[in-house]
C-alpha positions as CSV (number, residue, x, y, z in Angstrom):
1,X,0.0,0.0,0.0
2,X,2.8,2.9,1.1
3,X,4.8,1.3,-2.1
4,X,1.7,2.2,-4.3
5,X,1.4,5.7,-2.5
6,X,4.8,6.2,-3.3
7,X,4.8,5.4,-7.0
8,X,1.4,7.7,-7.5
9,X,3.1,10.7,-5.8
10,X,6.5,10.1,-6.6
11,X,7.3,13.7,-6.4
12,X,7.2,13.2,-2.9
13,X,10.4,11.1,-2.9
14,X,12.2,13.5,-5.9
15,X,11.3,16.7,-2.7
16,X,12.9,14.5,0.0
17,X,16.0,13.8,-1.8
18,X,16.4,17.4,-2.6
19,X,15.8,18.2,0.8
20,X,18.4,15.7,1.8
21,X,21.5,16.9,-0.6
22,X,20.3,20.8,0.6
23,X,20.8,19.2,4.2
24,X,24.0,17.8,3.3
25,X,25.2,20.4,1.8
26,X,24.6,22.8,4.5
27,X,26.5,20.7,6.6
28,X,29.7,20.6,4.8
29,X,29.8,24.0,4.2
30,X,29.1,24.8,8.2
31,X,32.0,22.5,8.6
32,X,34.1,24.0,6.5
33,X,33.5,27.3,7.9
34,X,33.9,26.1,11.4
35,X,37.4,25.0,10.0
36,X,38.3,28.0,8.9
37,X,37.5,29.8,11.5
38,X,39.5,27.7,13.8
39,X,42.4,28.0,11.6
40,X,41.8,32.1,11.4
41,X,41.8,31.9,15.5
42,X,44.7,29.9,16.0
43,X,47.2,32.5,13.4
44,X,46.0,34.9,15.5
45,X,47.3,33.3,18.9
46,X,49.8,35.6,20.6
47,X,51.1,35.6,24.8
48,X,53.3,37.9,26.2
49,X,55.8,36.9,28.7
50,X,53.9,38.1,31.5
51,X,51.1,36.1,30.4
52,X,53.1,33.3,30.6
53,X,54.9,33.4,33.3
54,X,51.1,33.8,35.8
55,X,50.6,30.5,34.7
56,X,49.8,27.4,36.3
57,X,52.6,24.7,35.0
58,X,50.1,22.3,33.6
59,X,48.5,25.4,32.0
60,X,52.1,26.3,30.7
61,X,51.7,23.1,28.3
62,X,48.6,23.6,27.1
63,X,49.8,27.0,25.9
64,X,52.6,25.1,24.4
65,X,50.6,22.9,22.5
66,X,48.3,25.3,21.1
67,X,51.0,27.3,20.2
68,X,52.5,24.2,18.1
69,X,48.9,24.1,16.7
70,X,48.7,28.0,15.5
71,X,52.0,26.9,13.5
72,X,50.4,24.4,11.8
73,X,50.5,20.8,13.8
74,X,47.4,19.6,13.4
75,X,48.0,16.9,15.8
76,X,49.5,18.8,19.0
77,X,48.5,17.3,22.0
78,X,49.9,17.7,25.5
79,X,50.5,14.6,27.2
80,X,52.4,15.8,30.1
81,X,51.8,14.6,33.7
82,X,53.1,11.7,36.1
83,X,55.1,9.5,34.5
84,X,55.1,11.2,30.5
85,X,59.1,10.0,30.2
86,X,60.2,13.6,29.1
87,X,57.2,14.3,27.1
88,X,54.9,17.1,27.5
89,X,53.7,17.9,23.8
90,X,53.7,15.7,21.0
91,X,53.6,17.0,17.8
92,X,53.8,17.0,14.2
93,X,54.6,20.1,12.1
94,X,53.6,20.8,8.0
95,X,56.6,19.0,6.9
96,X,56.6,15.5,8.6
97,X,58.9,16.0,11.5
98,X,58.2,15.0,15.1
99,X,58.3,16.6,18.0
100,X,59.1,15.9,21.4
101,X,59.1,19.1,24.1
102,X,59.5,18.8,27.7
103,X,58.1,21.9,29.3
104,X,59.5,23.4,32.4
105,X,57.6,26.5,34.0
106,X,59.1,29.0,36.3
107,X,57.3,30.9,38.5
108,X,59.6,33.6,39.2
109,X,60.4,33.8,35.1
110,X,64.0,34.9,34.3
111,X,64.4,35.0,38.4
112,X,63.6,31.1,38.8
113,X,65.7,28.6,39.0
114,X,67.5,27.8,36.0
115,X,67.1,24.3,33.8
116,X,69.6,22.4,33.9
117,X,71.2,19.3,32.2
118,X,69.6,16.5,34.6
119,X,66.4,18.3,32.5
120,X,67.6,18.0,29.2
121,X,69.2,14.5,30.4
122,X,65.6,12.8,30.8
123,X,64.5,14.7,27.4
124,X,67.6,12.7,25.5
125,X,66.6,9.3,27.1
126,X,62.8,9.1,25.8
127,X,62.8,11.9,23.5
128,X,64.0,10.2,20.2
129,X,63.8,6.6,21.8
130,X,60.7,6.4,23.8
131,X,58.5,9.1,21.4
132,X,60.0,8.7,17.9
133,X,61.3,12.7,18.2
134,X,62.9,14.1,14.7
135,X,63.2,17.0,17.1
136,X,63.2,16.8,20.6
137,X,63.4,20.0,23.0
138,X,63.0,21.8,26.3
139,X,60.7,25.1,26.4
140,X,60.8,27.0,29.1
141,X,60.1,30.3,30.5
142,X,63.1,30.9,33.0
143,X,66.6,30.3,32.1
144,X,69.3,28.0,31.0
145,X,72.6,27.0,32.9
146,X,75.3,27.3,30.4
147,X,76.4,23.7,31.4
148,X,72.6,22.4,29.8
149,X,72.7,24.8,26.9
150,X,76.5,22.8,26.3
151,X,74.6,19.5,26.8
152,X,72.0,20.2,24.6
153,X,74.2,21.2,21.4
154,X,76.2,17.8,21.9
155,X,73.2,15.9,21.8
156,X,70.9,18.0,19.5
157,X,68.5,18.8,21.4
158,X,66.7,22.6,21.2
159,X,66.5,24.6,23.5
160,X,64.0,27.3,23.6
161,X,64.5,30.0,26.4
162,X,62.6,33.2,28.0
163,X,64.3,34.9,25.2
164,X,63.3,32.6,22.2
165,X,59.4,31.8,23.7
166,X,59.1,35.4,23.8
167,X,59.7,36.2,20.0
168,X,58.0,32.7,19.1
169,X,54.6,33.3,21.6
170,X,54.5,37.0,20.5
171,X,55.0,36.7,17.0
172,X,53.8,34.8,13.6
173,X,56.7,32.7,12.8
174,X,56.8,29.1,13.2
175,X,59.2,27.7,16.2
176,X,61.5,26.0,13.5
177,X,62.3,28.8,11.8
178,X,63.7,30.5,15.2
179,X,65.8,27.6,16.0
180,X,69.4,26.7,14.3
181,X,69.9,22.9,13.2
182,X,66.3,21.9,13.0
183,X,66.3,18.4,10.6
184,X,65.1,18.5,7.1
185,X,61.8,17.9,6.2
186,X,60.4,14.1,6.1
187,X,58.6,14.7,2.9
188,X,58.2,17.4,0.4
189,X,55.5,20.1,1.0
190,X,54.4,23.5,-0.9
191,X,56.4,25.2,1.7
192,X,59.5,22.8,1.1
């Protein structure tokens, strides 16, 4: 009976199909514009110093992470807490390469204490091993004892102080482009 109903007002069906694909449509343009809206957002991501430094520590590496994701790492997470082996924010940039950051917050800022190479020590053992790392490194908001800094360039590692997360959190360039040494790109890209 419905299947007779049907085939005498089979404009009914043609109306619900069209209402379907208008549906559908509607949808993936909402998403789209959700997406670029997000993307719009994230560019436009900026922290001062200050703003960083009145931060809780845990706070410290989400702000690290969705800085990673402003520069275009679609996959930056922050998996930091008990027992992360070194690991605070994993991501991947536009260009294939890995990245392992251990995040250390100072309260005081520049006045803290300063990281040192036990630090950068626990970064080198998991970083590349543990986490697959192209490029592992230590962000932090304080300062850097000369002996890690010494530590870090023999074992290329990057190390990103109050100095360098200043220009990088306040400004539109990418975090590799303000460090020395970063590895080539894993696999060719527009921007390669």
């Amino acid at each position: 009976m419905v299947v007779n109903w049907l085939l005498a007002h089979w404009w009914v069906l043609v109306v619900a199909a069209v209402l379907a694909v208008l549906a559908g449509v509607g949808w993936l343009y909402n998403r789209q514009q959700q997406a670029r809206w997000e993307a719009v957002r994230a560019q436009g991501l900026r922290y001062g110093l200050p703003q960083l430094d009145a931060l809780h520590h845990t706070r410290f590496e989400y702000a690290v992470r969705d800085l990673m994701h402003r520069d275009g790492c679609r996959d930056a997470q922050r998996v930091g807490g008990r027992g992360d082996l070194g690991a605070d924010v994993k991501a991947t940039d536009p260009f294939g390469r890995r990245w392992v950051i251990q995040c250390k917050h100072r309260r005081n800022g520049a006045r803290g204490s300063a990281v040192g190479t036990p630090d950068l020590q626990v970064l080198n053992g998991t970083a590349r091993q543990v986490h697959g790392a192209d490029v592992a490194g230590i962000v932090t908001n304080g300062r850097v004892s000369a002996p890690a800094v010494t530590f870090a360039k023999q074992q290329r590692l990057h190390v990103v102080d109050r100095q360098t997360l200043g220009v990088w959190a306040s400004g539109s360039r990418p975090l590799w482009e303000l460090l020395r040494a970063v590895p080539p790109p894993r696999r060719s890209t527009p921007l390669s």
